[in-house]
C-alpha positions as CSV (number, residue, x, y, z in Angstrom):
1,X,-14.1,18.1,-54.6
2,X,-15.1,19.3,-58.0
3,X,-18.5,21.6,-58.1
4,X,-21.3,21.1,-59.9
5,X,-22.0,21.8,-63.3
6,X,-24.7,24.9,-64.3
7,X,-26.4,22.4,-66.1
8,X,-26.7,19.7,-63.5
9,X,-28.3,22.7,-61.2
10,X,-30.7,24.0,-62.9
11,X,-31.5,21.0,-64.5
12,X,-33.9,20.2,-61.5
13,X,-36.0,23.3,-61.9
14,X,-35.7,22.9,-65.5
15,X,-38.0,20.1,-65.7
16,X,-40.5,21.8,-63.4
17,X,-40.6,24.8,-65.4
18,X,-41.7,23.0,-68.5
19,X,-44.5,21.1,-67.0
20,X,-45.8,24.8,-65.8
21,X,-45.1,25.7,-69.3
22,X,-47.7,23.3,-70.8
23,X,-50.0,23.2,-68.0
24,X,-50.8,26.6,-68.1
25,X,-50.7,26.5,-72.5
26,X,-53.2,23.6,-71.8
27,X,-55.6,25.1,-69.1
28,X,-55.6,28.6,-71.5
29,X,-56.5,26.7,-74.4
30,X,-59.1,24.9,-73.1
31,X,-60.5,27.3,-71.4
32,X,-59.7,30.7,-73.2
33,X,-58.5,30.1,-76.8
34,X,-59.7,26.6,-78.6
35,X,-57.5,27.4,-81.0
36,X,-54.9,24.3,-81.1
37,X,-55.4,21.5,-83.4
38,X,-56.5,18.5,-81.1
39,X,-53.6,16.6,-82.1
40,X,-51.3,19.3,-80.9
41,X,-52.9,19.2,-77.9
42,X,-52.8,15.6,-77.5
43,X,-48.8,16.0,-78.0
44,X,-49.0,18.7,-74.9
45,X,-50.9,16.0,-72.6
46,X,-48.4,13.8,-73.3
47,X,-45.5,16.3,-72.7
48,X,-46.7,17.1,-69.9
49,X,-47.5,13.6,-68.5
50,X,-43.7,13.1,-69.4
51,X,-42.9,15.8,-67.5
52,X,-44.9,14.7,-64.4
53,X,-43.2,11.5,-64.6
54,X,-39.5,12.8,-64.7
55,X,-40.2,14.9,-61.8
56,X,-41.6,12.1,-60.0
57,X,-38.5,9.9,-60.9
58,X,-35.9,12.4,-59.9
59,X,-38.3,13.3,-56.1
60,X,-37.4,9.6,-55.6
61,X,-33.9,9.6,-56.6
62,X,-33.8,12.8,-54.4
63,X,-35.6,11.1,-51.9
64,X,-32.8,8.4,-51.8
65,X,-30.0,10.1,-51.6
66,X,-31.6,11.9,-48.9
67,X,-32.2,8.9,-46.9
68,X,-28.4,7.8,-47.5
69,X,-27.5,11.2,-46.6
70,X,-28.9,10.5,-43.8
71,X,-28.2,7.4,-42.5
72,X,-24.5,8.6,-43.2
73,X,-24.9,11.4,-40.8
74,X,-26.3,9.3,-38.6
75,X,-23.5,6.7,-38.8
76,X,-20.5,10.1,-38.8
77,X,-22.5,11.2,-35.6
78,X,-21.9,8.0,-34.0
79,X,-18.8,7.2,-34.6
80,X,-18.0,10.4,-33.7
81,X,-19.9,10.6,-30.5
82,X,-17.9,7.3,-29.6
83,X,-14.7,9.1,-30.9
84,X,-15.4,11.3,-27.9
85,X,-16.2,8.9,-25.5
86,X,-12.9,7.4,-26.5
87,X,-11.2,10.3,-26.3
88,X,-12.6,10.9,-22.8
89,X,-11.9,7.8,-21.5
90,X,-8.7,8.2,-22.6
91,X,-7.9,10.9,-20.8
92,X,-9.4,10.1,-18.0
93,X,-7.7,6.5,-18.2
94,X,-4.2,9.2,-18.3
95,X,-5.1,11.1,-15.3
96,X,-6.1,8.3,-13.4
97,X,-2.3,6.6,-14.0
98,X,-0.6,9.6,-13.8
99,X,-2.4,10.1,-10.0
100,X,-1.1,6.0,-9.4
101,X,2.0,6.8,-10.6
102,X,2.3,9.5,-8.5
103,X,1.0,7.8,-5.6
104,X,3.4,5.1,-6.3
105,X,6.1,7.3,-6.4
106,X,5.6,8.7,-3.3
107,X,4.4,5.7,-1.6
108,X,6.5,2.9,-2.7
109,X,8.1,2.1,0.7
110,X,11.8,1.3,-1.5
111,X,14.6,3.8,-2.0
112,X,14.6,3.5,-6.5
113,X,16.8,4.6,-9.0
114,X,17.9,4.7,-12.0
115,X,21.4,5.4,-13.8
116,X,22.7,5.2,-16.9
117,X,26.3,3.4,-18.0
118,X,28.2,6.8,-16.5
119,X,26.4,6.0,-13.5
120,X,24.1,9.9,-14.1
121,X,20.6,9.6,-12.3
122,X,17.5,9.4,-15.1
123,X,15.0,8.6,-12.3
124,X,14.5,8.2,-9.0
125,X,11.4,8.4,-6.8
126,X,10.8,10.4,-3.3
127,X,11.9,8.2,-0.9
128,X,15.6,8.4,-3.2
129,X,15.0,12.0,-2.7
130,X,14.4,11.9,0.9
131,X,17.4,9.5,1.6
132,X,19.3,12.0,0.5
133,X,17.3,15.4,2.0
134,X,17.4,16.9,-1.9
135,X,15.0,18.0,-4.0
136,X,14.8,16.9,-7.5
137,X,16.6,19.4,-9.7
138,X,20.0,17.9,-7.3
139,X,19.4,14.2,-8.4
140,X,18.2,14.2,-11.7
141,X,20.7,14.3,-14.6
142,X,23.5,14.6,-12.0
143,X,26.4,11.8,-11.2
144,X,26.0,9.7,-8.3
145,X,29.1,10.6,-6.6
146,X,27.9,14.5,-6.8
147,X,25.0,13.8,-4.6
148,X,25.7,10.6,-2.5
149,X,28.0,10.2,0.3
150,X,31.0,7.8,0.0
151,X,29.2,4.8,1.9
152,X,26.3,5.0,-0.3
153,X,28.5,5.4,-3.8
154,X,31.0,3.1,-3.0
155,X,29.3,-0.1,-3.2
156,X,28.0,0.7,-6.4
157,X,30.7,1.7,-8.0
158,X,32.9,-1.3,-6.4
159,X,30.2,-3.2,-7.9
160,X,29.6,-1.2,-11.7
161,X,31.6,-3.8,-13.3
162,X,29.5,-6.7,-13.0
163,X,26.3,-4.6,-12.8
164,X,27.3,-3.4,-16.7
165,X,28.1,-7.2,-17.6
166,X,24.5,-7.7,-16.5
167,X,24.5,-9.5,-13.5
168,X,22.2,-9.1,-10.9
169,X,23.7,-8.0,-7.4
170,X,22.4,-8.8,-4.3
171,X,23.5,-7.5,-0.9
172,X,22.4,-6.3,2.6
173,X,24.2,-3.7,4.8
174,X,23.5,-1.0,7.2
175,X,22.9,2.8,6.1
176,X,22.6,5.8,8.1
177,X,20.1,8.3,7.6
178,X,20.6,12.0,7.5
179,X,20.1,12.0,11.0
180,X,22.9,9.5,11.5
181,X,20.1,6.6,12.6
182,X,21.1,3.4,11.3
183,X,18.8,1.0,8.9
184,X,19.0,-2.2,7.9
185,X,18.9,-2.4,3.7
186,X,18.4,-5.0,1.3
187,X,20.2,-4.2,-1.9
188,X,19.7,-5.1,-5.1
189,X,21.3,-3.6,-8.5
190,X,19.4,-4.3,-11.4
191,X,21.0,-4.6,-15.3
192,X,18.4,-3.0,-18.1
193,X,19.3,-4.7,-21.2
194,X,18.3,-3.5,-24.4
195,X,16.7,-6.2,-27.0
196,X,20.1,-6.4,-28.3
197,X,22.0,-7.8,-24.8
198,X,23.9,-4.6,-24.3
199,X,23.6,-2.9,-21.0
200,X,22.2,0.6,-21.3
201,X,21.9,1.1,-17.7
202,X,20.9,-0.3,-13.9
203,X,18.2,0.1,-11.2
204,X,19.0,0.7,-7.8
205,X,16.6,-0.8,-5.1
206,X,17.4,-0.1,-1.7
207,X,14.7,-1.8,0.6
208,X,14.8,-1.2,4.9
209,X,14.9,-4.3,6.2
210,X,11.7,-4.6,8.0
211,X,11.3,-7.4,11.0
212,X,10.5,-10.7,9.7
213,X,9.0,-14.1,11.2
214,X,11.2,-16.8,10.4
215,X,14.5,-14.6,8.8
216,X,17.6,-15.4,8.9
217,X,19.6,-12.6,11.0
218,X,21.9,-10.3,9.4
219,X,25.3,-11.3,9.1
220,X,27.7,-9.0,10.8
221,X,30.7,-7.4,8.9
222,X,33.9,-6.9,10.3
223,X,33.0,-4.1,12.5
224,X,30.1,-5.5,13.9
225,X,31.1,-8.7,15.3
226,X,33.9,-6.7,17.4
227,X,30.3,-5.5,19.4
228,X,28.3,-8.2,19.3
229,X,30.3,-10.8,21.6
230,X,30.2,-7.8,24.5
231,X,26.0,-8.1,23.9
232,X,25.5,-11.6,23.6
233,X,27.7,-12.5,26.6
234,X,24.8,-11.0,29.1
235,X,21.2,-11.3,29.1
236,X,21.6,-7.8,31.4
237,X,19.4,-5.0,29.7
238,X,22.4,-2.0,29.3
239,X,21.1,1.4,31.5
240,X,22.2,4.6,30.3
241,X,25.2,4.4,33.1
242,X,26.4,1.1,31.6
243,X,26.0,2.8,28.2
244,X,28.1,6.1,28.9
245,X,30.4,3.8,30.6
246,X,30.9,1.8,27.5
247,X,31.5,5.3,25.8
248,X,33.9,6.6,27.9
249,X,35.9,3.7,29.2
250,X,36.3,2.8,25.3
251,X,37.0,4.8,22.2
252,X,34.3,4.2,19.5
253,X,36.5,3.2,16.7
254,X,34.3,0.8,15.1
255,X,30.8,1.9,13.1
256,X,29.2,-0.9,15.4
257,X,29.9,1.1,18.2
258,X,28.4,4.5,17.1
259,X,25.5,2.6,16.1
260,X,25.1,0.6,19.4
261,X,25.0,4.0,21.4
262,X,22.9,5.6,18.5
263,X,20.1,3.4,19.1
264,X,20.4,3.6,23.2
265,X,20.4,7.8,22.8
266,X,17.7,6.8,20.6
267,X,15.5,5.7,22.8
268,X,16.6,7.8,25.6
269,X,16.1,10.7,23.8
270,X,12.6,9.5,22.8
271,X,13.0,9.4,19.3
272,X,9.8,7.4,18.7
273,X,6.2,8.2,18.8
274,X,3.5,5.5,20.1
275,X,0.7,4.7,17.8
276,X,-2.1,2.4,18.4
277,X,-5.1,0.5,15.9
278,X,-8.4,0.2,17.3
279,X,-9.9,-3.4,17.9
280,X,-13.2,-4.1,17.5
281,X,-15.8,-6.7,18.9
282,X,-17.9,-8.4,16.3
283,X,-19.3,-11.5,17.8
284,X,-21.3,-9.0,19.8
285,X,-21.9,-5.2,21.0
286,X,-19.7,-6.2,23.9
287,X,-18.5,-2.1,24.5
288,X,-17.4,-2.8,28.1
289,X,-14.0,-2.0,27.3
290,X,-12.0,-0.8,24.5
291,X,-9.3,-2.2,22.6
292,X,-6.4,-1.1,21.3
293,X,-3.0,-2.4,19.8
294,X,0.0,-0.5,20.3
295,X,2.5,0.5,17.4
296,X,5.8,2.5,17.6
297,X,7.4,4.7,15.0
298,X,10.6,6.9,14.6
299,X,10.2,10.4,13.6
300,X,11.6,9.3,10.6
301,X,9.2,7.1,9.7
302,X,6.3,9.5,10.6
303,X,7.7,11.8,7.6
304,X,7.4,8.9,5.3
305,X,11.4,8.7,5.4
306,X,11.1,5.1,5.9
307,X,8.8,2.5,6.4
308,X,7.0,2.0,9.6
309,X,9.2,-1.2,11.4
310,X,12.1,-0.6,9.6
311,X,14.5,0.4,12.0
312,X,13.1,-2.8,14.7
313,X,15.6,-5.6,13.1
314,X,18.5,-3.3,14.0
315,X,17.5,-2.8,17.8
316,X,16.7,-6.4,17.8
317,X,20.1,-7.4,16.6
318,X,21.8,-5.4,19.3
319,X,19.8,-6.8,21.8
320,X,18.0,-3.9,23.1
321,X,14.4,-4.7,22.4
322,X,14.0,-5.0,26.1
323,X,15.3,-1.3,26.4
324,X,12.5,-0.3,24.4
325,X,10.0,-2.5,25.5
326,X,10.2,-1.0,28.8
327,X,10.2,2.4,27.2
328,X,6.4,1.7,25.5
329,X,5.1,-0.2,28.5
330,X,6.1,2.7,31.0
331,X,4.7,5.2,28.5
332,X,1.4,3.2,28.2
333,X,1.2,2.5,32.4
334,X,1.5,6.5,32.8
335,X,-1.1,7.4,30.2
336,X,-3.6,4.7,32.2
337,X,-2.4,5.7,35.7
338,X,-3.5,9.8,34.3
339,X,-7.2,8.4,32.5
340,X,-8.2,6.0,35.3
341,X,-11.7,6.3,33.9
342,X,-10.9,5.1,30.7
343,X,-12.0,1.7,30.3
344,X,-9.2,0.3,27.5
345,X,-7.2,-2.6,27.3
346,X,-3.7,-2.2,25.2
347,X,-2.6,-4.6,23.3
348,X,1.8,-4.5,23.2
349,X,3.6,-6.5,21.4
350,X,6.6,-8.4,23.1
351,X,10.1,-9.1,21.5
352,X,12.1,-12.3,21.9
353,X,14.9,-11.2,24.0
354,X,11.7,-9.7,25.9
355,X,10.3,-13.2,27.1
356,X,14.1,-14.3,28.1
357,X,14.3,-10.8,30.0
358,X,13.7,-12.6,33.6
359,X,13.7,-9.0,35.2
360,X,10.7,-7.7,32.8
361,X,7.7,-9.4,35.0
362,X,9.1,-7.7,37.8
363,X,9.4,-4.1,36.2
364,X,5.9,-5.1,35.1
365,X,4.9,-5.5,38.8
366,X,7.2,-2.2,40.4
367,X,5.5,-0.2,37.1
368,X,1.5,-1.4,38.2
369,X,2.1,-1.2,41.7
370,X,3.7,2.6,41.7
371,X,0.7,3.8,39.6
372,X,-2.2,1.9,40.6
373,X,-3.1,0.4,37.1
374,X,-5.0,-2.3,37.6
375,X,-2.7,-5.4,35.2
376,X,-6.1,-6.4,33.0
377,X,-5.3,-3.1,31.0
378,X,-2.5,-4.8,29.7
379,X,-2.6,-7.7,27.4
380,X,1.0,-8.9,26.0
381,X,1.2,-10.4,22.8
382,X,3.5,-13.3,21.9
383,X,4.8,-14.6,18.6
384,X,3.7,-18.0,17.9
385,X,7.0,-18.7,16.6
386,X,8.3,-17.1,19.8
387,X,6.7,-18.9,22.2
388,X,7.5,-22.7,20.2
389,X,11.1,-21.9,19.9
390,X,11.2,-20.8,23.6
391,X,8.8,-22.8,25.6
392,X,10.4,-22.3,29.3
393,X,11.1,-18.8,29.0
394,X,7.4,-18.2,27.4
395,X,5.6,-20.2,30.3
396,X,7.6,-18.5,32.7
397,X,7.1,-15.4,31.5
398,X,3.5,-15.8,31.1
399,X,2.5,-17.5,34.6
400,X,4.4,-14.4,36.4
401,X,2.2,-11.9,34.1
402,X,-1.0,-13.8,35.1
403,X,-0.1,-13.0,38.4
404,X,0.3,-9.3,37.9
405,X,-3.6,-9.4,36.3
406,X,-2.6,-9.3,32.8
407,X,-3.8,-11.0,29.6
408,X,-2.1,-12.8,27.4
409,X,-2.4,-13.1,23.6
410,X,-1.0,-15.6,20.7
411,X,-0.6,-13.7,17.6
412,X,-0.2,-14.9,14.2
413,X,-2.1,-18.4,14.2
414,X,-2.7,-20.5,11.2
415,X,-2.4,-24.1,12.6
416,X,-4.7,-25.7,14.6
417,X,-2.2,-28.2,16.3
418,X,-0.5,-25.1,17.7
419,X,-3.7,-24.1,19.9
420,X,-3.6,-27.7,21.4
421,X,0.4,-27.6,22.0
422,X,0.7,-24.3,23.6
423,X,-2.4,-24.2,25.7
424,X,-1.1,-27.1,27.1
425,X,1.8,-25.2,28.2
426,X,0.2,-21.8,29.3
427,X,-2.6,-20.2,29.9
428,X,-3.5,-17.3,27.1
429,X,-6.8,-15.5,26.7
430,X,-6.6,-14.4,23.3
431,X,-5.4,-16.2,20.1
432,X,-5.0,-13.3,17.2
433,X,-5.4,-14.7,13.6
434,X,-2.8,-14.6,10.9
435,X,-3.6,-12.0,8.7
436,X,-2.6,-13.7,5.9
437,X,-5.4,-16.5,5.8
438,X,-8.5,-13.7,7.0
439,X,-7.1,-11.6,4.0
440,X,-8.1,-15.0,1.8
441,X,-11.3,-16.5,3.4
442,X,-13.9,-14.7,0.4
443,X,-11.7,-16.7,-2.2
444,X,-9.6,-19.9,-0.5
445,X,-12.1,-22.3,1.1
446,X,-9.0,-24.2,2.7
447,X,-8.4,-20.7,4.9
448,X,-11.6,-20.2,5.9
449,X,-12.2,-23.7,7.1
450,X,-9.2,-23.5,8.8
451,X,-10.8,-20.0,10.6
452,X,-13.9,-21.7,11.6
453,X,-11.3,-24.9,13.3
454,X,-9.3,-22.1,15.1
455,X,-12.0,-20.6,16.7
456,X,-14.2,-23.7,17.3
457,X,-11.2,-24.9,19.1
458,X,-10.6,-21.8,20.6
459,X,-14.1,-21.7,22.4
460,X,-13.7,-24.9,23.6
461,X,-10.6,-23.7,25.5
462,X,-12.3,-20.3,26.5
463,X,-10.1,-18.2,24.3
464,X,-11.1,-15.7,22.3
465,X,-10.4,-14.9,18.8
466,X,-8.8,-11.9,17.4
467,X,-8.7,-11.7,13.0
468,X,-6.3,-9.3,11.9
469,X,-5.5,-7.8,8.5
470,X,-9.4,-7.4,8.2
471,X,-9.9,-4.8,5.3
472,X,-13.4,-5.6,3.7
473,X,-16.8,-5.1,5.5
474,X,-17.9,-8.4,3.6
475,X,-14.8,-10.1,5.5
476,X,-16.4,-8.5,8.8
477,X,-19.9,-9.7,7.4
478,X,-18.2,-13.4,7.4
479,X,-16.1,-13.2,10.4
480,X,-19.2,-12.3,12.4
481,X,-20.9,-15.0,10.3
482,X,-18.0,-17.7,11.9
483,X,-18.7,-16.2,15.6
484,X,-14.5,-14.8,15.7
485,X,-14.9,-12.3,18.4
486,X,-12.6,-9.6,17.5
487,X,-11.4,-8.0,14.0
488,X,-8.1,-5.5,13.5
489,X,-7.5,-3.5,10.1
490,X,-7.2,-0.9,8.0
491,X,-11.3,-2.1,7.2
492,X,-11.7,-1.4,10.6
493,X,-9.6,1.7,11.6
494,X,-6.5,2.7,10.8
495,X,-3.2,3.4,13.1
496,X,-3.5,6.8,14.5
497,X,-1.3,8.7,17.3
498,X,-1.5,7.3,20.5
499,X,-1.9,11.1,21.7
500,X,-4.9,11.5,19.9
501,X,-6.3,8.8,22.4
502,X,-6.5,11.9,25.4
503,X,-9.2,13.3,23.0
504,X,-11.3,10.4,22.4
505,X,-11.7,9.3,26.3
């Protein structure tokens, strides 16, 4: 920026000077000397007039640039006051996804990573970590094989061939955990392919198979099906004597085996925590009794190790869901039989094998009977699915708990034929609403219709309704708008310990 001439500075002041130059020659001649010629001092009028009229031009042209000065201060300050704003946002837009990502990362109920071609870990998140019980100056940078155990690094590197020609590999196998519990997993290895078709590299997604309506069961490996025929050829629930038998008459030679007795110490060894989600009358301020459904989780799971479930598929493939459905039920019968004040209804959810277990009504009755509980503290809930694919054993089952005094309740309803066909089969006092049409009634008119059906039938019948996966209080405004009597979710209360219960009563 070049600076001003001398010239172009003082030429301002210049111009002022002169008029005071003539002024005051003008005032002293007319005033104190007389001694100019008129026509001289006619010329000095004029000058000075002149003068006047420069100095008004440039006080306008001054005047201009002021205003242009300032209209471009004005326009610097607001661009630069939204420059900040920007820049705020920005990084507040940052911290905001770096805390998702983070969340993500530590939430993100799959077991990720990423390696490139040598199979060296770039990423991996902290349920990878967790897998493994490292921290994550062990993973990252290092070789697979340097960290993992052989069962873990063998498949991929069996598979590393195809994963680098950049095919997509899906499998599903069972996992042990540091503890040496066994998980069902979903694998999938994933190619990343550079814009060029070369692969620079693969994902790893390991997700625990959680249990699933409707799924096609696990297909056994070699190992496994050497197990399976001894549990599938009685309905008999195994004891811990038939179980140490089995340990000691045979030598565990097969990984089926191990995990078979795994899951039975398991449960023996009370490996799991109960945990229960409040349910909450809405129709009404009916507070005559509290509701509760129960939930159960390995320690595991409780450490965020794995996902809350994902160890169920496994006991259910073994068939030892009615081991540990006796497990929670006594658990729940002595907490009741210890609070006899407490006015609360649990809500437990029943396995297949459960409902084919013709023994369980009467452990049900020897359990009530020892401890006093009266049976309307209990209320059993049965699959839809469940109960369709086996009618006998489900009326069976639900006539002899009737008997005992407990309830009964259908969970995960979503047609309305269903109420009509199984009603006329058994007797239930509650019908629990698929969460995934309640989650949709604010946007899908076809679910909520089907809602207002379900529980229009349902009142003709005398049942009443249960919505679950409620998570908004304007879903609760329109549930209570429909007359459903009970709501469930994380908009209602989350799952907490079941211990924390002995507080609360």
């Amino acid at each position: 920026m070049q600076k001003p001439s001398l010239l172009n500075s003082v030429k301002p002041y210049l111009i002022i000077c002169i008029s005071l130059i003539l002024s005051l020659i003008i005032i002293a001649d007319t005033y104190i000397l007389n001694e100019l010629a008129p026509h001289l001092l006619t010329t000095l009028w004029f000058a000075l007039i002149f003068t006047i009229l420069i100095i008004i031009i440039q006080l306008a042209h001054t005047e201009k640039n002021t205003r242009s000065l300032y209209h471009q201060l004005n326009v610097t300050k607001e661009r630069l006051g939204n420059e900040i704003k920007h820049r705020l946002w920005a990084e507040k837009t940052a911290a905001e996804s770096k805390i998702k990502s983070q969340f993500i990362d530590d939430n993100f109920p799959v077991m990720l990573g990423y390696f490139n071609t040598e199979i060296r870990c770039r990423y991996h998140n902290r349920i990878f970590r967790r897998w493994f019980g490292l921290k994550s100056d062990q993973i990252d940078g290092h070789f697979l094989k340097e960290f993992s155990n052989e069962e873990f690094f063998s498949e991929i590197q069996n598979n590393i061939d195809e994963i680098l020609a950049g095919k997509t590999i899906h499998n599903e196998r069972i996992l042990k955990s540091m503890k040496g519990f066994p998980y069902i997993f979903t694998e999938q290895y994933l190619p990343h392919i550079d814009n060029k078709g070369k692969t620079i590299g693969f994902y790893t997604l390991h997700t625990p198979r959680a249990q699933e309506k409707n799924r096609t069961p696990l297909k056994p490996n070699k190992d496994e099906k050497k197990i399976q025929p001894k549990l599938i050829q009685t309905n008999e629930i195994p004891t811990n004597n038939d179980i140490k038998l089995q340990q000691n008459s045979q030598p565990s030679t097969s990984k089926s085996e191990i995990t078979a007795a795994r899951i039975a110490q398991a449960i023996d060894g009370e490996e799991f925590n109960l945990y229960c989600q409040k349910i909450i009358p809405i129709k009404s301020l009916d507070t005559s009794s509290s509701h509760y459904e129960i939930l159960i989780r390995m320690h595991e799971e409780e450490n965020n190790l794995m996902p809350p479930g994902s160890f169920l598929p496994l006991v259910d493939q073994f068939k030892m869901m009615p081991k540990l459905d006796r497990w929670i039920i006594n658990h729940i019968v002595q907490w009741l039989s210890i609070h006899p004040k407490a006015n609360t209804v649990f809500h437990l959810n029943l396995a297949r094998d459960t409902l084919k277990d013709l023994t369980f009504p009467n452990f049900i009755h020897d359990q009530l009977q020892k401890t006093k509980v009266p049976g309307s503290r209990l209320c059993f809930e049965i699959e839809v699915s469940d109960a369709e694919d086996n009618t006998i054993d489900t009326y069976i089952f639900t006539q002899k708990i009737h008997e005992l005094g407990c309830l009964i309740s259908l969970c995960s309803f979503s047609d309305n034929q269903e109420i009509l066909n199984l009603q006329s089969k058994m007797k239930v006092d509650y019908l629990k609403i698929d969460g995934s049409i309640v989650c949709n009634i604010l946007r899908d008119e076809e679910d909520l219709a089907k809602i207002r059906t379900i529980h229009q039938l349902a009142q003709e019948i005398n049942v009443k309704t249960i919505a679950e996966l409620v998570e908004t209080d304007d879903i609760i405004a329109k549930l209570q708008e429909i007359g459903v009597n009970y709501a469930q979710g994380f908009g209602i209360a989350k799952p907490h310990p079941f211990n924390e219960l002995d507080t609360a009563v």
